[in-house]
Each structure stands twice: as structure tokens, then as C-alpha cells.
N, C-alpha and C positions, 0 to 999 in steps of 0.2 A: 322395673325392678328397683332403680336405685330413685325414681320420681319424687319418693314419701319415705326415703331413708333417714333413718335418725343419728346413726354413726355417720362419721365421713368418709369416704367413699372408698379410704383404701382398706379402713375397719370393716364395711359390710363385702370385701372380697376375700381378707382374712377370713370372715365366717363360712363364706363358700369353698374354701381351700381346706378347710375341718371336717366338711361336706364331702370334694370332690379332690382333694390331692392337692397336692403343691402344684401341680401343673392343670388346668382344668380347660376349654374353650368357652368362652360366654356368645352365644351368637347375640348383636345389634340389628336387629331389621335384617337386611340377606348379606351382612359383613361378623367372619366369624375373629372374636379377640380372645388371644390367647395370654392368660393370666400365669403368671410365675411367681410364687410364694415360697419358694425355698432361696434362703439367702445365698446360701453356694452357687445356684444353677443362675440365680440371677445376675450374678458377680461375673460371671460365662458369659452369656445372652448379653447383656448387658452392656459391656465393657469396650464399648465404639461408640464413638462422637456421634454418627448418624441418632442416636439415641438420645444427645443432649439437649439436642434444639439450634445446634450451633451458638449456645450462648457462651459454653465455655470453652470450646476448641472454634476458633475463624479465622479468617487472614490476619488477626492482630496479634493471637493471643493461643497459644495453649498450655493445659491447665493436666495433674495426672490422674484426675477420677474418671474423666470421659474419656479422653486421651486412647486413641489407635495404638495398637502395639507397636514399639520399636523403638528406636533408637532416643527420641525425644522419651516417650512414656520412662523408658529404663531410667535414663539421665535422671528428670524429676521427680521420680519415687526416692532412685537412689539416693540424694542428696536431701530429699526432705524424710528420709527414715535417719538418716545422722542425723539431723539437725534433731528428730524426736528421742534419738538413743541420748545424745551429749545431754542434750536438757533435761531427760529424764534421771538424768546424774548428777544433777548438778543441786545446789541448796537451794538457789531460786526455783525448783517447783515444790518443794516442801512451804517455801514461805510464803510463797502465791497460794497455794491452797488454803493454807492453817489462815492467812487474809481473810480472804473471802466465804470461808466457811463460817470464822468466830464471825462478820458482818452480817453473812445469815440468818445464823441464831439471835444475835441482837435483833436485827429487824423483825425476824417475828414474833421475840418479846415485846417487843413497842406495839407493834400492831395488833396483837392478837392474846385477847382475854387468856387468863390460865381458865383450863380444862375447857377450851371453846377447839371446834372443829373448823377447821381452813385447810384449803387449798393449796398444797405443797409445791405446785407444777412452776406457777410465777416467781417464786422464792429459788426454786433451783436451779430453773432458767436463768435468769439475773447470776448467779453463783456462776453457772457451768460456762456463760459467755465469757465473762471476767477474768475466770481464771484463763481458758484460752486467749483472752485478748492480749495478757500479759503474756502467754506465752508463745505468741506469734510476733507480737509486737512492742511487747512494754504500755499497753493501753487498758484502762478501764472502759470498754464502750458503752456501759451505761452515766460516761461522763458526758457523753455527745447522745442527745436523746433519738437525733433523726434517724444516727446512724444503728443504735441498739435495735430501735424499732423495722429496719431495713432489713438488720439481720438476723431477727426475729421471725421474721418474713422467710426469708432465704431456708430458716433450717428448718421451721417446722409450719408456721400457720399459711405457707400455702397450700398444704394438703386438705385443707376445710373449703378454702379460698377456690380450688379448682375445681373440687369436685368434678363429677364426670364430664365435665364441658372442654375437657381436652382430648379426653379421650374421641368425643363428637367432632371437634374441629379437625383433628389430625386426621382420622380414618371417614369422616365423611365428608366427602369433598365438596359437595353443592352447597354444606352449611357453611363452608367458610365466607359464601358471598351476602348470609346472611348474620353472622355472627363476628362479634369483634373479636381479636386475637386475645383468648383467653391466661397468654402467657406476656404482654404489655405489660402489666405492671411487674412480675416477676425480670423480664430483661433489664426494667429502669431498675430497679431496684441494687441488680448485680453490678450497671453500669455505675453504677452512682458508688458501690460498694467496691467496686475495683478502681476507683478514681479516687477516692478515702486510702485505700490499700495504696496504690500506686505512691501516694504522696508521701506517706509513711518508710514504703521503701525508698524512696530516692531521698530522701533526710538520714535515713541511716548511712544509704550509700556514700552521700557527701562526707559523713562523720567518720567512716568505717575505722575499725579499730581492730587489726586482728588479734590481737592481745585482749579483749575485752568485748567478749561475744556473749549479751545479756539473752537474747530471746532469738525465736525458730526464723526470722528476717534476719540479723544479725550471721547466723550461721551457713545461711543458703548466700547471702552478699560476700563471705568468705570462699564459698567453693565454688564461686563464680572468679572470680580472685585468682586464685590457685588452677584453678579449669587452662584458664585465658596465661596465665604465667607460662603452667607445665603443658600448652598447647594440649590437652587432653581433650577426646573426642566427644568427649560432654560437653564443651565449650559450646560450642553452634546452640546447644537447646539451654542453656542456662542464661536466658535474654533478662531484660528488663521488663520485657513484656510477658513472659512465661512464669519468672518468678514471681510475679505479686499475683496472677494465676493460683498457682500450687501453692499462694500464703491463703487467698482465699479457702481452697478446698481443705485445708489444716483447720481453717475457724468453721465451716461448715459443712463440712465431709458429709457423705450419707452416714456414715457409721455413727455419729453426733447425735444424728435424727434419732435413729433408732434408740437411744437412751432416754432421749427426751422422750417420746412418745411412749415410754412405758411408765409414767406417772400419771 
């Protein structure tokens, strides 16, 4: 079924979910995979590290999109939905946007004849990174090319990239001795993208200013702060290693994806 597909693979189970319901079985050879196409029920099913790959919940590190329920998960949701209500209040996301939207539109005056038809998805990518970068971090990542393209990677163009060769290594077990881990480059990529993250957080933390909390790092390094002062039982899960985590999943949330992928 999917050998000669021309969408990417998660587009041609979308079309069987139109077919057969948000929830459907597909059988592989004598292994039956069960498909889930409704974002709610997914959000359920879903919502356990065992799910992640252990790339973003492991003995170093946990993060709040994979994230097991409890006590860690609550802490860094909690503190990174403040960190998104303060900044969504603030003048700095009106001026990050009105930025990178007029830079938009300029660029594809330059680029592209009047009345000629282009490609909108590249243009808004560039835009939709940007503006998150600044507001996670105070960063334009399409200033650092290796890392824009990393996380590029990360929100959207692995979904072309895997195609159903993960679905094959995970659930069939004999082809793992024959097949390279389809998910290597995805792990470097995060690794490399949480060592970028990481550096950024601990520059801020050095600087830390609670009077002067520009972006979503800034605000999470404050209620680590405060955690750790008013001995609050957030404290334990507001690490160093957790927050640059949770700064990740703010720059490439699934919910992110889901924007992009409808251009």
C-alpha cells in the first residue's frame, strides 16, 4: 500500500481515516497497526514517553510534550503556559511579529515576479521559526544556517524523511538486524538542537535579570528562581536539564507542525 505512494505517509493514512474513521487497524503482514487520526484521542493515547523514542524524556532530560503524568509534567507545562500568557502580553510579541512578517513580504517582492505563482510554505517557515526563536529565546535561527535547517528537520521534514520505515523497524523486529535506525538522524539532530538550546539557557542564566524578562527562557530561568527561593515543590523538576527541554518543545511543539503542514 504505501510502496508507490505519492503523498508522505502520514497524508496517505489521513486518506484512509476519511475512508475508515479516526481510528481504523491497518494489518502489515500478520502484525495488526492501529491508526489514530483524531487529534483529541491522540492527545490521550499518546501522552507517554514510551511513545517518544526516549529522545525527549531519559536519564538526562525531561521535556512536557512526552512527558508521563505527574508531578514533573504539571511543574513544566505550568511554568511554560506563564511564561506563553506574560509574553503574549507583552509589546515584544506584537514587534516580533510586525518584524518578521514586513521581512516576509519584502522577500518575496525580491524574489518573485508580480503576478507569478510561488510557493508560500518556505516563506512561512522562515517567518513562523523566527518569530518563535525570538520568542523562546531572543534569536533569529535563520542567522545560524546549520541550526535553522536542524530545526526544520525536527518540525516538519521528517515526516517525508521517515516515511513508513519506522513504523517497519519499531513493530518488526527481525528487520531491525537488517535495517539502520531510521530515527539516527532525527536523535543527532535533537541532540545537537538541545546543546544550541542548552548554551542559550545557561547565557541567560548567567545574566539573569528578574526585572527584565525579554523571552519564554528568560521567564522559565525566573521561576526556577523563585521555585528554589520559596522551596516550592516545583523546584526538583525545574532543572537545567529539563528546562532547555520544555524551551525545546515551545520552538517545535507538535501543535507547530500541525500549522505548517497545512500549507
Amino acid at each position: 500500500m504505501f510502496r508507490n505512494h505519492k503523498l508522505a505517509w502520514h497524508a496517505e493514512v489521513s486518506k484512509l481515516s476519511k475512508v475508515y474513521g479516526p481510528v481504523f487497524t491497518l494489518w502489515i503482514g500478520p502484525l495488526p497497526f492501529v491508526f489514530i487520526c483524531d487529534l483529541d484521542m491522540g492527545r490521550q493515547a499518546f501522552n507517554k514517553c514510551d511513545f517518544s523514542g526516549k529522545i525527549y524524556n531519559n536519564e538526562k532530560h525531561a521535556d512536557m510534550v512526552f512527558n508521563d503524568p505527574g508531578k514533573c509534567l504539571e511543574s513544566l507545562r505550568r511554568v511554560s503556559l506563564t511564561a506563553i500568557r506574560k509574553y503574549a502580553k507583552s509589546k515584544a510579541l506584537s514587534e516580533v511579529v510586525d518584524e518578521n512578517v514586513r521581512q516576509m513580504v519584502d522577500n518575496i517582492a525580491k524574489d518573485v515576479a508580480i503576478n507569478t505563482p510561488f510557493k508560500l510554505k518556505p516563506y512561512a517557515y522562515n517567518t513562523f521559526v523566527n518569530i518563535m526563536g525570538a520568542a523562546v529565546f531572543s534569536k533569529k535561527i535563520n542567522n545560524d544556517q546549520d541550526v535553522f535547517i536542524k530545526t526544520k528537520y525536527l518540525i516538519t521534514e521528517f515526516l517525508t524523511d521517515l516515511g513508513p520505515s519506522l513504523f517497519l523497524y519499531q513493530f518488526v523486529p527481525v528487520l531491525q538486524y537488517l535495517m539502520a535506525d531510521p530515527l539516527a538522524k532525527y536523535k543527532q539532530y535533537f541532540t545537537d538542537l538541545m546543546t544550541y538550546t542548552r548554551n542559550i539557557y545557561q547565557t541567560h542564566d548567567k545574566t539573569h535579570d528578574s526585572e527584565n524578562l525579554c523571552d519564554f527562557c528568560d521567564i522559565l530561568i525566573a521561576a526556577k528562581h523563585e521555585a528554589i527561593a520559596d522551596d516550592k515543590q516545583t523546584a526538583p523538576y525545574l532543572t537545567d536539564d529539563n528546562l532547555p527541554a520544555a524551551l525545546i518543545d515551545m520552538l517545535t511543539g507538535s501543535e507547530d507542525r500541525v500549522v505548517l503542514d497545512e500549507f
